[in-house]
N, C-alpha and C positions, 0 to 999 in steps of 0.2 A: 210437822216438818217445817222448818226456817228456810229464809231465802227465796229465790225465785219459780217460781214453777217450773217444773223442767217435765215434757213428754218427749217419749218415742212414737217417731212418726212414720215408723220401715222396717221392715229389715227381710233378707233373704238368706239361703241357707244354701249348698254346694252339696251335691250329691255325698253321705255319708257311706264308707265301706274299705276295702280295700283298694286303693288306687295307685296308678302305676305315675301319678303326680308328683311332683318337687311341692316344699314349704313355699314356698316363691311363687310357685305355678295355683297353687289353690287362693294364695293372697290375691294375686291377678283375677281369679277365675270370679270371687265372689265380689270383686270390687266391680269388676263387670255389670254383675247380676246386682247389686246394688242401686248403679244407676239407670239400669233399664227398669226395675221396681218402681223409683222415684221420676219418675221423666221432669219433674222441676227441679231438681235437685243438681248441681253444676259446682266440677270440681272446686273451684274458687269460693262457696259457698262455705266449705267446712274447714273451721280454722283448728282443729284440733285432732287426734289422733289417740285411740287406748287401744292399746293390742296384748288379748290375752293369749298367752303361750306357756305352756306349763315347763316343756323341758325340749327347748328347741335344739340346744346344746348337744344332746345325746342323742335325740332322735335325728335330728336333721342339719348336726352338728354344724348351727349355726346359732350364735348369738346377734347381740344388739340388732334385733328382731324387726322394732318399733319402724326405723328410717327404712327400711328394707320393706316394709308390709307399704307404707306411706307410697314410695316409689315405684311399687307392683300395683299401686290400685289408682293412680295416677293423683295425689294430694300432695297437697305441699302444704303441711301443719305450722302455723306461724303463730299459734299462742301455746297449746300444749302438746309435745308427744310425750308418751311414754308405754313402756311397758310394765304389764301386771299377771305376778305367777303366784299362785293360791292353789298349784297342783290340781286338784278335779274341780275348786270353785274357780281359776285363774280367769274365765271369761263372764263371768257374774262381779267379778273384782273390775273387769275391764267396765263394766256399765256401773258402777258402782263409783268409779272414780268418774266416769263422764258426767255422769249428774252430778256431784258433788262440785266439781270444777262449775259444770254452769249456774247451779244455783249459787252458787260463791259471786259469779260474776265472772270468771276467768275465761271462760267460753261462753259463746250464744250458738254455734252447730257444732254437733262433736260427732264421729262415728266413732263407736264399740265396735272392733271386728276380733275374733277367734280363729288360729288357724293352729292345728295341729297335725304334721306326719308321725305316725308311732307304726304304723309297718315297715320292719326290717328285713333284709335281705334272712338276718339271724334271728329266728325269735329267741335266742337264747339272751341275744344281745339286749333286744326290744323290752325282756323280763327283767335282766339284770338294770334297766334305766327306771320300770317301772318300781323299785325293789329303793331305788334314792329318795322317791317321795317319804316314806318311814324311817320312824329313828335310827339310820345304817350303821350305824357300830355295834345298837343294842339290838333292835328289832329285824333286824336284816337280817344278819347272821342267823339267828334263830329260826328262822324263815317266817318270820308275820309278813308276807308279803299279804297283799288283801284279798286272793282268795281264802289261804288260811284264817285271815283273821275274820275275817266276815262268816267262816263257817265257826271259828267259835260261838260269834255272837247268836248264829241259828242253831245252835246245840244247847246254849242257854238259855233260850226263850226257850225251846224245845222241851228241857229240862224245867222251867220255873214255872212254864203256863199250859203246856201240854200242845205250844205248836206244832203241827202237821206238814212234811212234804207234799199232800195235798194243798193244803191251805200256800205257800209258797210256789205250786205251780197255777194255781189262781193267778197268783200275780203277775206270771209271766205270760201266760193265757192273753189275759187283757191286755197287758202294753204291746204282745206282740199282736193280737189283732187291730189294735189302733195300728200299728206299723203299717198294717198293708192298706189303710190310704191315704199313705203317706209317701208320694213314690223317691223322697230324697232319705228315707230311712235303707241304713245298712239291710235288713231283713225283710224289707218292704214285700218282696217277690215269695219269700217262705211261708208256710202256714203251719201252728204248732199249737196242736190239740191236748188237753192236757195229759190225755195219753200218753202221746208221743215225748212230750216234755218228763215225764215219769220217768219213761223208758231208755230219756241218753245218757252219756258216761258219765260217772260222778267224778266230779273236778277236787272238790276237797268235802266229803264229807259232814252233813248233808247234801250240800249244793252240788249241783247237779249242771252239764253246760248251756243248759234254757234257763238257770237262775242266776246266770253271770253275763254282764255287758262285754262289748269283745272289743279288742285293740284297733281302733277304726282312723281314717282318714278323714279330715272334714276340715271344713271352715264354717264359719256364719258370721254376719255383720248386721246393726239396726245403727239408727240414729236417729239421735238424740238431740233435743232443742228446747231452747228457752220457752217459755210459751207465747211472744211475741210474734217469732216466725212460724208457728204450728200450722196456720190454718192453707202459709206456702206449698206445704208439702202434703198434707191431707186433712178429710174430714171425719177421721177414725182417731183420734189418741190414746195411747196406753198413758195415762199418768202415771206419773211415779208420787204414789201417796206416802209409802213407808219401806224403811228398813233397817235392819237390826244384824249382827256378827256378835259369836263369841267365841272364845276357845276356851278351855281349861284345860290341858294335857297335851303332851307330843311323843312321849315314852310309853308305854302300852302298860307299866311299871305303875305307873298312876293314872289310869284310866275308871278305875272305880268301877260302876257298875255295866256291864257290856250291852243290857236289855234297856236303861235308864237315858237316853241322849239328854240329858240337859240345858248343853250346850245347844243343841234345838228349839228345846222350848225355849229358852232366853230372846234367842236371835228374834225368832218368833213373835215372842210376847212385844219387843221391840218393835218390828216393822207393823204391827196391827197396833201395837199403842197409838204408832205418829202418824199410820191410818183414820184413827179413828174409828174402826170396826173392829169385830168379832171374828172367830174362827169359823162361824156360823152363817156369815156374811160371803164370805167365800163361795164362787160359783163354781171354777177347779183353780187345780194348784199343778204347777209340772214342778213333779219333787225327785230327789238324787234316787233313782232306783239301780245303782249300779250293781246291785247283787235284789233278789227276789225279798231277803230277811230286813235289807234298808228299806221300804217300801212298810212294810209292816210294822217296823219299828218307829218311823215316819208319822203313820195316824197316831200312833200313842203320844208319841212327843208333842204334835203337834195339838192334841185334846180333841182328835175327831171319835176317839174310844175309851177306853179304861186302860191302864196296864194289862199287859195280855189278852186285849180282845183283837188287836191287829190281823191274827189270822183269823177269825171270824167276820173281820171286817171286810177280808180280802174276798172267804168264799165265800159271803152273803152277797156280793156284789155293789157293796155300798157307794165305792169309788170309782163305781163304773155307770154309763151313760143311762140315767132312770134312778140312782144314787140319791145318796147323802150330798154329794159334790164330785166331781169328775174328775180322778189323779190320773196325769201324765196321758191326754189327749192325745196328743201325736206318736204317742210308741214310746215313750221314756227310752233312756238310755239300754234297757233292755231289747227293744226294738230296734230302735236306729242307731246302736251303738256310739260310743261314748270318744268320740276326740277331746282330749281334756279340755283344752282351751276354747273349743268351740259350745262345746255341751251346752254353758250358762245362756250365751247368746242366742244358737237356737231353740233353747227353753222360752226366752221373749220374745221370739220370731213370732213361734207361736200364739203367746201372750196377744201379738197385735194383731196376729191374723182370726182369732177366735174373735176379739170385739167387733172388726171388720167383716166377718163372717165371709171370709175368705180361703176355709178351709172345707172340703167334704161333708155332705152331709153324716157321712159313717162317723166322723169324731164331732159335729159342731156338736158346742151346749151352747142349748137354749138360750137366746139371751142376756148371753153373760156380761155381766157387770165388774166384780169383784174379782180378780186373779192373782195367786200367792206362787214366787218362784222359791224355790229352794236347791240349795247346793252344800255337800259336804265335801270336807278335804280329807286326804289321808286316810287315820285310821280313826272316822267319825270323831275330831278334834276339834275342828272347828266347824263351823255351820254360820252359812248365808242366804240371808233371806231377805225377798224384797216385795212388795206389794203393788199392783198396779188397781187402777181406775177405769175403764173405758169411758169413751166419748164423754161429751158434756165441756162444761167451760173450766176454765183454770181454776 
């Protein structure tokens, strides 16, 4: 990595679920919970602003997002604001741009924050907004909206490697028991056996409604600093060692292989190059499980398996706490359900509260050093990815 050191040295998260909240009122609520996290940290301190929103316009038909989020959480940004939409990465985009601006030099405190309202009075409304992420003229109409599409891709792993509905409720198993101690996850309070996961309605064949993330309410916010001011605000840092984006497709027409994410491994290979570590060096990773088949398709790309060993991966328990390494501690998006713009941030929420061993016994790993975040957009087209450090010097 080039430039300045830049860590995260915070962040909090807003109860995840259905909420009878305003866009405005969650912005307020987590900028709160921000500075009551940081007791050093003093509005005037942060001269900068990234606010991820994926599709603030439909859901909470409100745009120019940025000076709105800035004024709900009480900052007044004097070097950069802006806003960043990446659709399901759109809050990973927000930290992504905040580090890049400080190690640039353009900022020295920046806060990343994510807010998304996607519950609608209409869910018919709330589907047809989620249905603009994908190619809408070509892929829309057709209905790849992403539960269909994400059950083709678990029809063809199914079909190429002999993945299993068992192996697939594995994976929802585990994030949803990480969820419950988790008390700001959507599911926090449910428990789902993989029994019971077996046994609910099928949404779009295979998948089933335990192997699908759900339209949630959320925010979350961290911040980000130069490494000058680090030791102001705590004695825990996540560094930011590495990171990597790719895309190759946005039409479903040229998507290539459904079971193959490449665009994963690239990002990947990226953020661990300008780390300087290995995939093996990883202690966990909180990666995009928005459907049960992304999870499994996930370790393949990512080289924790072979092609088609991901659902053996899942019910061997590899990714789970006594593991290989530890995916999606806090309940992945399965669990806590998936606010777009918020998702990326609370993924590194967690990130700094695992080095800080500030999470539950029921999810800490051991010791962790090494932490891989992962987000995908869309219909698995792009992929982002970033790597953190704990504690130690710059």
């Amino acid at each position: 990595m080039t430039g300045r050191p830049v860590a995260l040295v915070g962040g909090v998260t807003t109860a995840f679920g259905v909420r009878p909240t305003t866009w405005a009122e969650m912005a307020q609520e987590v900028g709160a919970a921000l500075f009551r996290a940081i007791p050093t940290l003093r509005a005037e301190d942060v001269d900068s602003l990234f606010v991820g929103a994926a599709e603030p316009e439909r859901f909470a038909f409100q745009s120019h997002v940025a000076p709105l989020a800035a004024e709900q959480m009480g900052l007044q940004p004097h070097r950069v604001i802006q806003r960043t939409e990446l659709a399901c990465a759109s809050g990973q985009s927000a930290i992504r741009s905040a580090y890049a601006a400080i190690a640039a030099g353009l900022s020295d405190i920046a806060v990343a924050v994510g807010v998304e309202k996607m519950n609608l009075p209409s869910m018919a409304e709330a589907n047809s907004a989620m249905g603009c992420v994908m190619d809408r003229p070509w892929d829309g109409p057709h209905g790849a909206t992403a539960p269909p599409f994400f059950a083709m891709v678990a029809q063809r792993h199914m079909m190429e490697y002999g993945t299993t509905e068992e192996q697939l409720a594995a994976v929802s198993e585990k994030n949803h028991r990480f969820a419950n101690s988790n008390p700001h996850a959507q599911f926090y309070a449910k428990k789902f056996s993989k029994e019971k996961l077996l046994g609910l309605p099928v949404v779009a064949p295979p998948l089933r409604l335990g192997d699908c993330s759900s339209m949630t309410d959320g925010a979350a916010a961290v911040l980000l600093v130069a490494d000058k001011f680090v030791r102001k605000y705590t004695e825990t840092p996540a560094w930011v060692r590495g990171t990597g984006q790719y895309s190759d497709f946005h039409n479903l027409a040229n998507a290539g292989s459904l079971t193959k994410w490449t665009g994963m491994t690239h990002a990947a290979r990226e953020a661990l190059r300008g780390a300087k570590v290995a995939i093996g060096d990883i202690d966990f990773a909180e990666i995009h499980d928005c459907f049960t088949i992304s999870e499994i398709v996930e370790y393949e790309a990512l080289g924790l398996c072979s092609p088609g060993e991901g659902g053996a991966f899942a019910a061997d328990g590899r990714g789970d706490l006594g593991g290989d390494l530890v995916v999606n501690p806090r309940g992945g998006l399965l669990g806590c359900g998936h606010p777009l713009g918020a998702t990326g941030i609370a993924q590194a929420v967690e990130v700094y509260q695992q080095f800080a061993k500030q999470v539950p016994v029921a999810r800490q790993v051991p010791d962790p050093e090494w932490a891989l975040v992962h987000n995908l957009s869309g219909s698995a087209n792009v992929h982002s990815v970033m790597v953190y450090h704990g504690g130690g010097a710059s």
